[in-house]
C-alpha positions, 0 to 999 in steps of 0.5 A, a space after each residue: 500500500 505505501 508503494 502506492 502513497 509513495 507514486 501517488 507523492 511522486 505525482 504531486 511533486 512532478 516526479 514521472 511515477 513510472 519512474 519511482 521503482 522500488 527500492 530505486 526510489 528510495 533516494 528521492 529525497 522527498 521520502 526521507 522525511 517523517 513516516 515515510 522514511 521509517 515505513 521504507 526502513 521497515 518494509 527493507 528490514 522485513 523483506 531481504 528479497 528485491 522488489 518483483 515489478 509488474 507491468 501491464 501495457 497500456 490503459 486499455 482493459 483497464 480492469 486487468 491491472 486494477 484488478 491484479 493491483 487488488 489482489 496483491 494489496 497484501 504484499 509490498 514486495 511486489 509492484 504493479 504499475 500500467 505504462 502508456 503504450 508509447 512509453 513502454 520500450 522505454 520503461 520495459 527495462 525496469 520490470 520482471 513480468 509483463 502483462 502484454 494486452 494490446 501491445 506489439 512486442 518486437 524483437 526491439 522492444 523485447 532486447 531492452 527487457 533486460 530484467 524479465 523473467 516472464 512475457 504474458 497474456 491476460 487472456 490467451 492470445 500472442 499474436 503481439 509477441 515476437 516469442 523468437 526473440 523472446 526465446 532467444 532473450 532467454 524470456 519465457 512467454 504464456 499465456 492463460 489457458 481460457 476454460 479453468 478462468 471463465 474467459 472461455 465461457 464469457 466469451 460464448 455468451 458474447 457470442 450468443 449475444 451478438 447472434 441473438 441481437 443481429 436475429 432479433 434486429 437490435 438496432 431496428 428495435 431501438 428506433 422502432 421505441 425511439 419512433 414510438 412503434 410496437 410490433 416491429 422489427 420481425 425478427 428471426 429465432 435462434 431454434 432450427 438454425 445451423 450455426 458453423 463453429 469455426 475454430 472448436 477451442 475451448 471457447 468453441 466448445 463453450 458456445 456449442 454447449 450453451 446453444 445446443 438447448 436453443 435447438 440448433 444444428 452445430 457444425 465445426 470445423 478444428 485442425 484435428 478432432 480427438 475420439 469421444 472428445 472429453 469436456 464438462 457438459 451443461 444439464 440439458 446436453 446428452 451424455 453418456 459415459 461423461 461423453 458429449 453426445 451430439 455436441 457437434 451435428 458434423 465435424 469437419 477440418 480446415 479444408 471444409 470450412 467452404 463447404 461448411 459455411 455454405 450451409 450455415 445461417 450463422 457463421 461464428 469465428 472461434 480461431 486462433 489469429 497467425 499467418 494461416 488465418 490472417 484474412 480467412 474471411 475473405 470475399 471468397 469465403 462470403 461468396 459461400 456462405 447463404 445470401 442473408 447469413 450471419 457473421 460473428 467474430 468473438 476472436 481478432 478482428 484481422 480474421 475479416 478482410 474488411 473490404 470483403 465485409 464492407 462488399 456483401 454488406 452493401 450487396 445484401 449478401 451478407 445478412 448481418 454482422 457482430 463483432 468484439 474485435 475490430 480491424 484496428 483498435 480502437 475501433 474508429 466511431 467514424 468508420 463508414 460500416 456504421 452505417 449500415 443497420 444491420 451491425 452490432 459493434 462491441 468494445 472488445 469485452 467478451 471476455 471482460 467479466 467479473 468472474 474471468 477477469 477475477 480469475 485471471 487477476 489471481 493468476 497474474 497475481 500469483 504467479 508474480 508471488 512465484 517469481 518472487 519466491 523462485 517457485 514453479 509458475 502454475 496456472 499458465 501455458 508457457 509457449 517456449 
């Protein structure tokens, strides 16, 4: 807690906070005056091991680092600090663990983390870490494994909330009240469609789960299929065995997802992003699917080629689009899709919930504690 008292000082005698680190920040001279000194003195005499920094990137998300903060209120020894984006290959030097969120971290930024011991994701996706230099910096590089946190679940029912919001017509809804209308939009249900998973991970599985009661039929695609595959199952789905049965109506591999998407009435991206998918949803893939389908993207936004969306949107071919990750991000409130009525945007809060990001707080948290201590870091996937 005096760490904080102590940034919170900084800032109001001019000293830049992302500069006041630990037990270097002892020879400011504005803490060698009354309490202060004597709770630095303590803390020093109760503590022989060096403070562990934390960084998390940017203030996007800003719940990761508040929440992380709050978790290890109970220990002075380790600092949690959030650096603007273009001040972090600056300040990367100073810290041990980094919480990378939307940051790119290249091989330059990477060579200046000469203290660090761990590069992670809040969350599960790297496609903004440079792993090869970190690997050759000696640096370990993770992420969190999204079905033990409820980041996999909380991502499903975005998804489901974004399919229910294109099928009931949300947007044409709010200006039917606006309008003073009753009745209208008509809109569609989700009992009877065929929704194609493309990309069955853990947040795949999730939403199969969570729409099978709906009365879908659910088709996926993944790179390889294991026999009788093993997940936890919801009441209302039929097991046998602890085996899902009929979880997924038809299976299919990466050579499909054409065929598949021509059936489906709601197409949903569940896929890693890497150089294999970068823009898989391209006009050829639109062209597949049905005249009046959906699309929903709960993944990365460069999974879309924007031109191809923007194309069969304004054909009508495509029927309607929901999406939780944009094209860049920021997703620019000026960009010309927001013209169109049939579109649902959200600000990248799938899997911004109280419970996951609680979850991995603790985990962000203790594994710091581990790094502290020198012990085996747990709750992590380490890529490296």
């Amino acid at each position: 807690m005096f760490l904080s008292c102590i940034r919170r000082k900084a800032g109001t005698v001019g000293v830049n906070k992302y500069l006041v680190h630990g037990l270097t920040c002892f020879t400011s001279p504005l803490l060698h005056s009354g309490d202060m000194s004597l709770k630095v003195e303590k803390r020093d005499a109760d503590n022989d091991k060096p403070i562990t920094r934390v960084l998390f990137c940017g203030p996007h998300f800003p719940a990761s680092q508040n929440y992380t903060r709050e978790y290890l209120e109970k220990y002075p020894y380790i600092q949690v600090d959030d650096v603007p984006l273009k001040d972090v290959p600056d300040h990367i030097g100073n810290y041990h663990l980094c919480v990378v969120k939307n940051m790119r971290l290249d091989s330059n930024v990477i060579s200046r983390a000469n203290q660090m011991k761990l590069i992670m994701q809040f969350g599960v996706g790297l496609e903004g870490v440079d792993i090869d230099a970190a690997t050759k910096h000696g640096i370990k590089v993770a992420r969190i494994p999204s079905d033990a946190t409820g980041n996999a679940a909380s991502c499903a029912e975005m998804a489901i909330y974004l399919m229910l919001g294109l099928l009931r017509k949300q947007n044409e809804m709010q200006i039917s009240v606006k309008q003073k209308k009753l009745g209208e939009p008509v809109g569609e249900t989700l009992l009877g469609q065929t929704v194609f998973i493309m990309g069955f991970g853990n947040i795949g599985i999730d939403l199969a789960k969570r729409l099978k009661p709906f009365g879908v039929k659910i088709i996926a695609t993944k790179r390889s299929w294991a026999s009788n595959l093993q997940v936890p199952v919801l009441k209302a789905c039929p097991i046998q065995n602890g085996v899902v049965d009929d979880l997924v109506d038809k299976k299919g591999s990466h050579e499909d997802i054409y065929e598949f998407a021509h059936q489906a009435d709601i197409v949903v991206c569940c896929l890693s992003l890497n150089k294999e998918t970068v823009g898989i949803v391209n006009k050829s893939f639109i062209s597949s699917m049905k005249k009046g389908a959906l699309l929903v993207n709960i993944a990365r936004g460069s999974l879309l080629d924007y031109e191809a969306v923007v194309h069969h949107l304004e054909s009508g071919h495509l029927g309607g689009l929901g999406i939780d990750v944009a094209w860049t991000e920021p997703f620019d409130p000026d960009d010309p899709i927001l013209k169109f009525k049939n579109i649902i945007i959200t600000p990248h809060v799938a899997g911004v919930t109280e419970h996951s990001y609680r979850s991995m707080a603790k985990i962000v948290g203790d594994v710091a504690l581990q790094l502290h201590a020198g012990t085996p870091l747990t709750g992590i996937e380490l890529v490296n």
